[in-house]
C-alpha positions in Angstrom: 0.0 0.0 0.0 0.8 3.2 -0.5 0.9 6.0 1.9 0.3 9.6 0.5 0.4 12.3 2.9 -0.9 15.8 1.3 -0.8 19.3 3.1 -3.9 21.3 2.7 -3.5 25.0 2.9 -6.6 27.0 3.3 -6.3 30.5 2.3 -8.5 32.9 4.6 -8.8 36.6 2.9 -10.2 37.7 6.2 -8.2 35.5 8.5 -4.9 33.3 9.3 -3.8 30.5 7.0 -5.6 27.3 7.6 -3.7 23.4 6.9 -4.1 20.1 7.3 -1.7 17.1 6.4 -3.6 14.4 4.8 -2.1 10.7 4.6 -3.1 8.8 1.5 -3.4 4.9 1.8 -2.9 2.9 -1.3 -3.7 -0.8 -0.6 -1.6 -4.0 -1.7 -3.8 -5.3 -4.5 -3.9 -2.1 -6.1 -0.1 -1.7 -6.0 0.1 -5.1 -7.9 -2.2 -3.7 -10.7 0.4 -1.7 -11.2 3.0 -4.0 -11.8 4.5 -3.8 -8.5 6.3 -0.6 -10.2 6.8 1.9 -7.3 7.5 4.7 -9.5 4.0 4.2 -11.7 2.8 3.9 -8.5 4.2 7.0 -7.2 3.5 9.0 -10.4 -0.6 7.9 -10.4 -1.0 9.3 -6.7 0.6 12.4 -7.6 -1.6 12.6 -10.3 -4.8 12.2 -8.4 -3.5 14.6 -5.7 -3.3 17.1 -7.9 -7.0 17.2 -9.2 -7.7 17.2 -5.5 -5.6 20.2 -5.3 -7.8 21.8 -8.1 -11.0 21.1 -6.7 -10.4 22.4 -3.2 -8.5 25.9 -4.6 -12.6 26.7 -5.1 -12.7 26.8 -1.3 -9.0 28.6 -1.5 -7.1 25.3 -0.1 -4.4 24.0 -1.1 -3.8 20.0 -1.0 0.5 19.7 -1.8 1.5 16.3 -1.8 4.1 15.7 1.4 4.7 12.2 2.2 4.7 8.5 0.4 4.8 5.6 1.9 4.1 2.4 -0.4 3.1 -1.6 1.5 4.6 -3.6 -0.7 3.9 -7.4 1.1 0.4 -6.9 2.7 -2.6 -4.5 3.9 -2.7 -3.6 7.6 -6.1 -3.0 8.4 -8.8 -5.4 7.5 -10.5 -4.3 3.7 -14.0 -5.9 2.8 -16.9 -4.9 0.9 -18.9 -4.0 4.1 -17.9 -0.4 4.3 -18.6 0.5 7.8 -16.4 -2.7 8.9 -13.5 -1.3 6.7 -14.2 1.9 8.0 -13.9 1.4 11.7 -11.2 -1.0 11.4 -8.7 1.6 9.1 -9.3 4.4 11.7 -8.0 1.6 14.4 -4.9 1.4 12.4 -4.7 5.1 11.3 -4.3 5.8 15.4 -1.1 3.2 14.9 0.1 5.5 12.0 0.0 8.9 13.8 2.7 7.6 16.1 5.5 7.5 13.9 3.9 9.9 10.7 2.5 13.1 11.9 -0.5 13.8 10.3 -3.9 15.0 10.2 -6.0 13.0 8.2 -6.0 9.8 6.4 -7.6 8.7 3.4 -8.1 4.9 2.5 -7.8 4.4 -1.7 -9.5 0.7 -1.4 -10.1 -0.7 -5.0 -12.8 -2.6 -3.6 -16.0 -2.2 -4.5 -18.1 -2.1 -1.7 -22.1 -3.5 -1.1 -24.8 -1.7 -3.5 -23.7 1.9 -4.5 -21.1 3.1 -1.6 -17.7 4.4 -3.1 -16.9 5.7 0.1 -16.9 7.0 3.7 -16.0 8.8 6.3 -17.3 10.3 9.8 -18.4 13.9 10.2 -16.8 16.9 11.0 -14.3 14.1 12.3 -11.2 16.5 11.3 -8.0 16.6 13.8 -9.8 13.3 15.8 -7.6 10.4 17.3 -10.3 8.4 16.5 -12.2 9.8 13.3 -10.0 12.1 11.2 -10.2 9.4 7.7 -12.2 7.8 5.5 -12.2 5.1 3.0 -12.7 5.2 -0.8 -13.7 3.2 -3.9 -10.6 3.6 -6.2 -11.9 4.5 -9.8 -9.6 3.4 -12.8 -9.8 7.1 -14.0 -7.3 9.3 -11.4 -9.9 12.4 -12.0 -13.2 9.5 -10.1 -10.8 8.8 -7.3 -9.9 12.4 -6.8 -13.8 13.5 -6.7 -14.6 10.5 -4.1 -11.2 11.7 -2.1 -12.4 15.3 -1.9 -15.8 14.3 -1.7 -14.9 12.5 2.0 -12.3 15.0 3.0 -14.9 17.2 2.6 -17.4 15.1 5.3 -14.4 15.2 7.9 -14.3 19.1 7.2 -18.1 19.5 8.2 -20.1 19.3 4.9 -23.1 17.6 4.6 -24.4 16.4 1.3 -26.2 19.0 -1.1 -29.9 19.2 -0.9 -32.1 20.6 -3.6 -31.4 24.1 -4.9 -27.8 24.2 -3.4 -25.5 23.7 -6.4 -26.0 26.5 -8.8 -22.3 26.6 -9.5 -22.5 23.6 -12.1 -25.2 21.7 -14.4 -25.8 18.3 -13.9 -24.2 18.1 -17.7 -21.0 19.8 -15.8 -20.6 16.8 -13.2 -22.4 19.0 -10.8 -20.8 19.9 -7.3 -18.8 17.5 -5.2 -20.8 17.0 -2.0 -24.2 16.0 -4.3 -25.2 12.3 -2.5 -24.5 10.1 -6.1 -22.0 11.1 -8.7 -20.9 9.8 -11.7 -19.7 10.9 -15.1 -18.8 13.3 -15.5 -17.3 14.0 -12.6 -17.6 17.1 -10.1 -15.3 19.8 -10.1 -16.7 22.7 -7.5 -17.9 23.1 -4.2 -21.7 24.5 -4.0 -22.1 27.6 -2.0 -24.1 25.0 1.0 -20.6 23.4 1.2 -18.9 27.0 1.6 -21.3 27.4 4.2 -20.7 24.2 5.9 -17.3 24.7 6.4 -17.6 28.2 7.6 -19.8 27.1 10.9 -17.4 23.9 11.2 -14.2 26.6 11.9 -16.5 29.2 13.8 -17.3 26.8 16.5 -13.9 25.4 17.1 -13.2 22.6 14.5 -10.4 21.5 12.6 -7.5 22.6 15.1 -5.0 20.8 13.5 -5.3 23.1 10.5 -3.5 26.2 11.4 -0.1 24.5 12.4 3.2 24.9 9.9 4.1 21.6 8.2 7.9 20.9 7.8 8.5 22.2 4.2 10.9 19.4 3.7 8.7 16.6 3.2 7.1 17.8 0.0 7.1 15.1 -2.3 8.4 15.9 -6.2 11.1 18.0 -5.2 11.9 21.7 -4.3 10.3 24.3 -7.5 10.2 28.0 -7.6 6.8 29.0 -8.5 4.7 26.4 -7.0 3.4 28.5 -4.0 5.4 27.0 -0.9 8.3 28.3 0.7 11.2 25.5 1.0 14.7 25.5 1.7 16.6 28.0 -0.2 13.7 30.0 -0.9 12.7 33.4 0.9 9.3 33.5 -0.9 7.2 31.7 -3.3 4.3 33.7 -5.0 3.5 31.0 -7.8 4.3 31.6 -11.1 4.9 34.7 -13.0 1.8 35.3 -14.4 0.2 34.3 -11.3 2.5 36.3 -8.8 -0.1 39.5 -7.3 2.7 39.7 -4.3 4.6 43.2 -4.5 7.3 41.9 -1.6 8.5 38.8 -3.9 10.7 38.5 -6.9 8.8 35.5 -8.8 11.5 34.6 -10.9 13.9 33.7 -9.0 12.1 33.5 -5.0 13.7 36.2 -3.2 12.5 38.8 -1.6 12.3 42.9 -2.9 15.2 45.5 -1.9 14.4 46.6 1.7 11.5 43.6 2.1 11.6 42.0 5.4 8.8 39.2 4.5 6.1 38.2 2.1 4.1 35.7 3.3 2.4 34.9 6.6 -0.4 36.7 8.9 2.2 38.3 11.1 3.2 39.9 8.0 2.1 43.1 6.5 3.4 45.7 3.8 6.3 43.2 3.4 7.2 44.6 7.4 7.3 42.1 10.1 3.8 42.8 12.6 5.2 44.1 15.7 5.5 41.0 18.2 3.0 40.8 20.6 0.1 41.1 17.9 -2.8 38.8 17.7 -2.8 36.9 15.2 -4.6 34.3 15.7 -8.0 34.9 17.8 -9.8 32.2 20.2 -12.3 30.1 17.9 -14.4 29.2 20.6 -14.7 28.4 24.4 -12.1 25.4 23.7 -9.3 27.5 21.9 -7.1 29.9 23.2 -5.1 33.0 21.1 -1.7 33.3 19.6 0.2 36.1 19.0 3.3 37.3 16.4 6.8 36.1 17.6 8.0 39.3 15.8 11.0 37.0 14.3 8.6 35.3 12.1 5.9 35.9 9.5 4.2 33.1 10.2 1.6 32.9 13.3 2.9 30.2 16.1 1.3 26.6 16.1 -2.6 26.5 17.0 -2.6 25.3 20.5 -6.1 24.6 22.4 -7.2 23.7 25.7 -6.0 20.3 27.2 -8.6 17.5 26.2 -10.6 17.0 29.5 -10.5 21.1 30.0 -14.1 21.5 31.3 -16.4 24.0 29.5 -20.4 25.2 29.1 -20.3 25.8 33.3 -19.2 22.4 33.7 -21.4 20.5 31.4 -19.2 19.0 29.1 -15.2 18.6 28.2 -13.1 20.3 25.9 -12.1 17.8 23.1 -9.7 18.3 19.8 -10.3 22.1 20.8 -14.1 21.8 20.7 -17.0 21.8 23.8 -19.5 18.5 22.5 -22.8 19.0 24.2 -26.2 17.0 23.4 -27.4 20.4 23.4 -24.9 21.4 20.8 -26.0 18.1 18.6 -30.1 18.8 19.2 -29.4 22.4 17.8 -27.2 21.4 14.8 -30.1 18.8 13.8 -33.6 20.7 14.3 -32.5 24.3 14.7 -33.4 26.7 17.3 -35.0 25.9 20.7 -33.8 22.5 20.6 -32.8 20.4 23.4 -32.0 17.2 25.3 -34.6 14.5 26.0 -35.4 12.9 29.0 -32.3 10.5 30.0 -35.3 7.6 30.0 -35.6 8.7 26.0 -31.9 7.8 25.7 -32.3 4.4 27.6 -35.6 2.7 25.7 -35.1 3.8 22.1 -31.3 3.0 22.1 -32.3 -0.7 23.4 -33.8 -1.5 20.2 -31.1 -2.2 18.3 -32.6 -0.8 15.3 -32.2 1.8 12.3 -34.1 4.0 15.1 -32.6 3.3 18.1 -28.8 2.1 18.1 -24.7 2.2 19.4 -23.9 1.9 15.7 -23.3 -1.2 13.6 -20.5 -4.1 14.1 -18.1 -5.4 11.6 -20.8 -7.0 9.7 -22.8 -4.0 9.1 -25.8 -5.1 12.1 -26.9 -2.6 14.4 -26.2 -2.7 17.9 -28.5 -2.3 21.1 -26.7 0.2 23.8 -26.1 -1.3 27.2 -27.6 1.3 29.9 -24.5 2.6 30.8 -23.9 4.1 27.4 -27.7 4.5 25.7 -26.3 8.6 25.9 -24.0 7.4 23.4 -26.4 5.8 20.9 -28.7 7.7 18.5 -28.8 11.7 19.7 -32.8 12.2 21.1 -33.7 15.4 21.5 -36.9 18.0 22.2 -37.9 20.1 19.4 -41.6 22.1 18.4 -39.8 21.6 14.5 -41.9 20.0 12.7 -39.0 17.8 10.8 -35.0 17.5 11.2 -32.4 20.1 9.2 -31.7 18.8 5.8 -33.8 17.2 3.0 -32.8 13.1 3.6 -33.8 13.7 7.1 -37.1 12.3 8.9 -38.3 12.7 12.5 -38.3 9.5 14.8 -40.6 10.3 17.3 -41.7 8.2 20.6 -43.7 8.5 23.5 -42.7 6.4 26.9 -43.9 6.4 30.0 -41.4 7.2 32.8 -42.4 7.6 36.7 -45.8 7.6 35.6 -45.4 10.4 33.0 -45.2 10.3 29.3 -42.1 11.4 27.5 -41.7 12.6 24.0 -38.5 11.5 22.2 -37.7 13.0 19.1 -34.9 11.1 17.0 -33.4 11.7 13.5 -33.2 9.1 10.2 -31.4 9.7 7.3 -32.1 7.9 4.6 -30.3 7.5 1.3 -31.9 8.3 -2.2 -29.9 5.1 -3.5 -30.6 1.9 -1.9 -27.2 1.2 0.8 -25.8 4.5 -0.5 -24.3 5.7 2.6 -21.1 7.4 2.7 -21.4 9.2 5.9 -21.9 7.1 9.2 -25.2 7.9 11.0 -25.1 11.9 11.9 -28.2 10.8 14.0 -25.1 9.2 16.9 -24.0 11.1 19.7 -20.7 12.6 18.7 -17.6 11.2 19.9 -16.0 13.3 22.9 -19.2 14.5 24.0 -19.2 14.0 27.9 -22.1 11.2 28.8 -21.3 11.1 32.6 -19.0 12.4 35.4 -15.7 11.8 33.6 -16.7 10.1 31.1 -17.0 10.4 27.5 -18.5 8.9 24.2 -15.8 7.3 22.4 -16.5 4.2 19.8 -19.9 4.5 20.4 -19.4 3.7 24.2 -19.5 5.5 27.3 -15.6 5.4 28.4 -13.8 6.3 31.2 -11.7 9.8 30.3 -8.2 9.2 31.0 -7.4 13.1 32.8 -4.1 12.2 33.9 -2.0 14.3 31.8 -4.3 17.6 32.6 -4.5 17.2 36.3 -0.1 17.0 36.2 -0.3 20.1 34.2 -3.0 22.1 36.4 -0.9 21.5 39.4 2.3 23.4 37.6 0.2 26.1 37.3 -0.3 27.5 40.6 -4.0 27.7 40.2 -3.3 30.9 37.6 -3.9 29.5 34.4 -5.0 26.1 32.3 -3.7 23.7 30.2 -3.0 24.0 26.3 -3.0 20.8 24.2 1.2 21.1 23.9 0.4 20.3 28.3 1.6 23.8 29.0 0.7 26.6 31.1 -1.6 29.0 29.4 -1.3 31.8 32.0 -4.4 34.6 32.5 -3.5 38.1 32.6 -1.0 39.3 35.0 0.7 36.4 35.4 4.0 35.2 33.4 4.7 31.7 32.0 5.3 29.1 32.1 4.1 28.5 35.3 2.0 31.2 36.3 3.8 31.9 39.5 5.4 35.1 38.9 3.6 38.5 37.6 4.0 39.0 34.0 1.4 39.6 30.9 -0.2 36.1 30.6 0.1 33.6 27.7 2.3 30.0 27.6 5.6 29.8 25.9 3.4 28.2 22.6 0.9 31.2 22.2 3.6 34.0 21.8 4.2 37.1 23.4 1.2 38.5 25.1 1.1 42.7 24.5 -2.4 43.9 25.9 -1.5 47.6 25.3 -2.0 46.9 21.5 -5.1 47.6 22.1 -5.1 50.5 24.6 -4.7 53.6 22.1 -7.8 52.1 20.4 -10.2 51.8 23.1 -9.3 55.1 24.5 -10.1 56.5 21.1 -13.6 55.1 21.1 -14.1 56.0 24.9 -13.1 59.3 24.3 -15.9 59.6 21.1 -18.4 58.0 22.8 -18.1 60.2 26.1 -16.8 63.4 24.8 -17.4 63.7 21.3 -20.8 62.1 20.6 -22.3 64.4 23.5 -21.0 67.5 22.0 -22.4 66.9 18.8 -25.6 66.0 19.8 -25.8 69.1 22.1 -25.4 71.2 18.7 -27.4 69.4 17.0 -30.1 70.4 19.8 -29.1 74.1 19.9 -29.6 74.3 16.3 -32.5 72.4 16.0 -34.6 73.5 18.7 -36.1 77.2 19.0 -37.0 77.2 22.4 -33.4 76.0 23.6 -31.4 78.1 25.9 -28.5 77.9 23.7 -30.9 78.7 20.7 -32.0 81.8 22.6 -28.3 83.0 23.4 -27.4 82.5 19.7 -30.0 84.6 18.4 -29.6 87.3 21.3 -26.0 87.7 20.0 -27.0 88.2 16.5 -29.2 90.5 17.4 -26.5 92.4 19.3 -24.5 92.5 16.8 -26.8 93.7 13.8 -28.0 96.4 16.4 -23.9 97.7 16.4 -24.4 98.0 13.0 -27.4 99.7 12.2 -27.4 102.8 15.3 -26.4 106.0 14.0 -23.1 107.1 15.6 -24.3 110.7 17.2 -28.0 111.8 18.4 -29.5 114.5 16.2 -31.7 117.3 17.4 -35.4 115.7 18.1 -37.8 116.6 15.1 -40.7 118.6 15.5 -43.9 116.9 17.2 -41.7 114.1 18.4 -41.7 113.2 21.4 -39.0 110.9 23.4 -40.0 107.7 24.7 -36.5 106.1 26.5 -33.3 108.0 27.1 -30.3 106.0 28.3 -26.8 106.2 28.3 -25.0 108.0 25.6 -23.5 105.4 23.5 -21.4 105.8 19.7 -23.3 103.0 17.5 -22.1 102.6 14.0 -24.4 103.7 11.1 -25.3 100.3 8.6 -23.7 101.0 5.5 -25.5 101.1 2.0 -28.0 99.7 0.7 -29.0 97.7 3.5 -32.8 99.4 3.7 -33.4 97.3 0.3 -32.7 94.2 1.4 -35.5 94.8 4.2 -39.3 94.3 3.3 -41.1 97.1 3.2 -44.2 97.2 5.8 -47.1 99.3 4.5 -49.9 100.7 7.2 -53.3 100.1 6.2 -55.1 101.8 3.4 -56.6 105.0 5.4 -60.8 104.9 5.1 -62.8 108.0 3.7 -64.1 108.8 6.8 -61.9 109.9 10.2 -61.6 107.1 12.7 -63.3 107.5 15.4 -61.5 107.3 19.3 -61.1 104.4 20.9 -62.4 104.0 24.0 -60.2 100.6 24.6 -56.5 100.1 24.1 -55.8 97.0 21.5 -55.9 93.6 22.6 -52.1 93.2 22.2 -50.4 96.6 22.0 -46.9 96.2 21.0 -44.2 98.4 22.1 -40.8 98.6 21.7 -38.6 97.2 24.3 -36.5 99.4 25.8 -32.7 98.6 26.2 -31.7 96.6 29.1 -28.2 97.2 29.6 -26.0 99.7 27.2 -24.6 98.3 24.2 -21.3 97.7 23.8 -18.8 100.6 21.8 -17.8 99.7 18.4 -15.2 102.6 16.8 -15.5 103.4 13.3 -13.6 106.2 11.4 -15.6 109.2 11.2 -16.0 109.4 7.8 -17.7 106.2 7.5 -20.3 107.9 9.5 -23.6 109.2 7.7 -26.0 112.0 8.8 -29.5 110.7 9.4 -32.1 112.1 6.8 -35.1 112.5 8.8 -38.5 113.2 6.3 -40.3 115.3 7.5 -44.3 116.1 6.8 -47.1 113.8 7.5 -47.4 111.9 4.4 -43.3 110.3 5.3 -44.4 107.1 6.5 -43.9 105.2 3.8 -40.2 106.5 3.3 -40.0 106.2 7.2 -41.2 102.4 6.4 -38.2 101.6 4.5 -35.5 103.1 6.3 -33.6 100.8 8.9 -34.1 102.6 12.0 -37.5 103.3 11.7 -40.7 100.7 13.2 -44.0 100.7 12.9 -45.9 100.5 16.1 -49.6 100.8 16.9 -50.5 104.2 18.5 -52.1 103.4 22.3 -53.9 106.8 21.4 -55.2 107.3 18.1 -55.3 110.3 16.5 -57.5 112.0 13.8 -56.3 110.7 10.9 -53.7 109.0 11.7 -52.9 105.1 11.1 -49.9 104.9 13.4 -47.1 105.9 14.9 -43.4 106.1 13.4 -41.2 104.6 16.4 -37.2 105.3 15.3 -34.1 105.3 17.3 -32.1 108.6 16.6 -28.6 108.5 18.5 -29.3 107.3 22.0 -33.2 108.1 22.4 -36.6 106.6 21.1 -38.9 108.8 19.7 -42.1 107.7 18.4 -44.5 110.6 16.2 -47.6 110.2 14.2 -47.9 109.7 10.7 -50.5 109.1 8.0 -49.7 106.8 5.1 -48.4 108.4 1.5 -50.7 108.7 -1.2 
């Protein structure tokens, strides 16, 4: 058998790099069909690597080929054609492999053909798991088949369901159609619908695929050392693809190196070809199970992912951290019906996982039977849940539901069934099972379908080297909280472990002063003007428009008083003062005010003042002086006679005001100020 280990590179716009090393298992028989010839061996998993490559570069991952490994006397796991059986019984030996191959994930290329339609399988969402980061496929004489079955299973470890109806709009059926559809055939897929996108959005957002963000070792890319095929390796100080390809402006792409003055090129902790100050984030805390990193400020490249030690508790206690995520049943309930969703009774768990049935189950043995669940681990059987939905998530999905009676109460138990389209065509082991690492009892957890003991061993060594000021990462270091230094946590410092990088909160300071200081000082002020502006009956309104009418009155008072005309009659005397005269040509940009038309007949006397007399307000205070050069200064013109209202009208310093006496023929009164007195005289309009 062959082993093929492949590094995939996933290439976040809006985020840090994610990979994941992927081990490719070529079986004996089909090394024999090719002549026992290592090489043509070699050269056809290369080739279907490569089509895998293409495919996932729609999801912007990368899958470079970086180990090879070839069985040339036997298999090492048992191979049938009952796929579960071969499943189960790879993922044994892939746990064998991880000891002396670092890697990821592992992928089975069987050449057998399995019972009815299966070409393949693998768990879900079982990334970066001990137990259930593989799968198995059906090897297709044509490299492009075996590299869409290959990405189709990756892509169930990586979180993606199968496609319902309406998801794949990137392809026609005539095009192959997209890779996670449930059948395929010729020809073959090539894309990833927009569902699968989706899919593998909310796997990373709530903690999965850990392993993917750590640095492989460069040197174990198969094929040899290239310029221009997008990875950095020895020699190199950059690698933006090929020429025509190359968008990086820090990288020479003809020869690798890096531009004049260029300190790096690559990498999240790089930006502007400048190396990001050390102590950056750089990689952020992807849920309760994770914990940050931060730039080295030696290196462009973010340190190695490191999470909380398996057996780290989480959600207030109810459950255990495992492979960097917290596994609840009330995680499981809500990824299967949706919202509201939630654990059955523990009774629920107990009756319907006693059947042994497609219903009620611990999974299926070697020889693809189901199995009843002994008590003890029923909370590891088939996930049963309580829901007002009226069906499960997903279009091959049906609702299981059962009523018990428990204590003299009935129960409702909701349970899922997924059922193939094609007859036996399942690829993906039941999603309906309680997920493996989800806690089913005081330290214990759900692992091959049973309720195990935990082993905790290794986290309750590390917890006691941390002096009760920190936890555990998965490297079994201190991962110190703020104010303490590592890596033990006993001595003041800025927090962090010696994996996460150094730890600089004040980063952050300048920014969230800035945003305190807009939201407490700045905000306020503007809305305050806003209000002044806004609102006529404001104080600040008020002042504003007293000061404007200060300062039009400096403009508009004659300089000197003038001798008081005949029949006027002063109304207010106050302090002398020197007002400035307005200039020309303001009186025309006032509207004229006309009395009313004067009646044939003389008015008669009132006997009643108006309702509301209006007089003119006498100055409260004197106004301030405002110096002008004398010759600026122009003599009133007073009219004189009684038909100068309506010349008195237009002129600046002159108002109209109701008499409080009338006189005989007279239809007011002209109020003016003259120098530093009122006077008011009556008037009749002009003809």
């Amino acid at each position: 058998t062959a082993l093929l280990c492949l590094l995939h590179f996933h290439l976040d716009e809006n985020g840090p790099p994610a990979l994941f090393k992927v081990c490719l298992i070529f079986i004996h028989p089909q090394f024999k069909r090719q002549n026992r010839d290592y090489e043509k061996t070699r050269t056809r998993i290369m080739e279907i690597a490569n089509y895998v490559d293409k495919f996932y570069r729609n999801l912007n991952i990368r899958v470079p080929l970086i180990g090879l490994e070839v069985w040339t006397d036997r298999d090492q796991c048992i191979i049938s054609e009952e796929p579960n059986a071969t499943l189960w019984s790879f993922l044994q030996w892939r746990q064998k492999l991880k000891s002396r191959k670092k890697h990821d994930n592992a992928q089975l290329l069987t050449g057998v053909i399995f019972k009815g339609t299966t070409i393949g399988m693998a768990p879900l969402e079982g990334m970066c798991s001990l137990e259930n980061s593989g799968g198995i496929n059906d090897h297709s004489e044509l490299p492009v088949g075996a590299a869409a079955t290959m990405a189709h299973e990756i892509g169930h470890n990586l979180g993606m369901s199968h496609d319902h109806d309406g998801c794949c709009v990137e392809a026609t059926a005539e095009q192959g159609g997209c890779v996670m559809a449930a059948a395929t055939g010729h020809p073959f897929p090539r894309v990833f619908s927009r569902c699968s996108q989706r899919d593998l959005d909310s796997y990373f957002q709530k903690g999965g695929g850990m392993c993917l963000y750590n640095m492989p070792n460069m040197k174990d890319l198969v094929g040899g050392k290239r310029c221009g095929n997008g990875f950095v390796e020895d020699g190199e100080e950059c690698d933006c693809g090929e020429p025509d390809e190359c968008t990086n402006d820090c990288c020479h792409s003809s020869n690798c190196t890096l531009k004049e003055d260029a300190q790096c090129a690559h990498g999240v902790c790089c930006e502007g070809c400048r190396l990001k100050q050390a102590g950056t984030m750089c990689r952020g805390p992807a849920g309760t199970c994770d914990l940050p990193e931060y730039c080295t400020g030696a290196s462009p490249y973010c340190p190695a992912n490191v999470y909380l030690l398996d057996g780290s508790s989480c959600q207030s206690g109810l459950a255990y951290c495992h492979n960097g995520m917290c596994l609840t049943h009330q995680q499981q309930c809500l990824q299967l019906w949706g919202y509201g969703a939630r654990p059955a009774h523990d009774a629920c768990f107990q009756d319907v996982n006693a059947a042994g049935n497609a219903f009620g189950n611990c999974g299926k043995d070697e020889h693809g039977n189901y199995m009843k669940c002994d008590k003890s681990d029923a909370k590891c059987g088939k996930i049963q849940c309580l829901s007002a939905a009226k069906k499960p998530k997903g279009t091959n999905a049906v609702s299981i539901d059962t009523t018990i009676r428990t204590d003299g109460v009935e129960v409702k138990c909701r349970g899922t069934y997924v059922y193939s389209t094609h007859e036996d065509q399942g690829d993906l082991p039941d999603p309906g099972l309680v997920m493996t690492g989800t806690k089913c009892g005081e330290g214990k957890v759900c692992r091959d379908r049973r309720c195990q003991n935990a082993s905790f061993t290794e986290l309750e060594t590390c917890i006691t080297r941390c002096h009760g000021n920190g936890v555990c990462n998965s490297n079994g270091n201190c991962h110190c909280n703020r104010g303490w230094a590592p890596p033990f946590c006993e001595k003041p410092g800025l927090g962090g472990s010696v994996d996460s990088g150094p730890v600089q909160y004040d980063s952050q300071v300048g920014l969230v002063v800035g945003l305190v200081f807009a939201f407490l000082v700045v905000l306020p002020a503007v809305l305050l003007l806003f209000y002044c502006y806004r609102i006529k009956t404001s104080f600040c309104h008020k002042w504003w428009s007293q000061r404007e009418k200060n300062d039009n009155s400096k403009e508009v008072l004659p300089l000197r008083p003038n001798p008081v005309q005949n029949g006027a009659q002063p109304v207010n005397v106050v302090r002398p003062l020197r007002p400035v005269q307005s200039p020309h040509g303001a009186a025309q940009r006032l509207k004229v005010v006309r009395p009313p038309v004067a009646t044939s007949k003389h008015l008669a006397p009132a006997t009643t003042p108006p309702q509301h007399p209006q007089r003119l307000s006498p100055p409260q205070k004197p106004l301030p002086l405002n110096p002008v050069r004398p010759s600026t200064v122009r003599p009133v013109q007073r009219p004189a006679g009684p038909d100068a209202c309506l010349q008195i009208f237009t002129d600046p310093y002159w108002l109209l005001q109701t008499p409080t006496e009338p006189y005989s023929g007279v239809t007011g009164v002209c109020s003016y100020l003259e120098g530093l007195q009122t006077y008011a005289a009556p008037c009749r309009p002009s003809r």
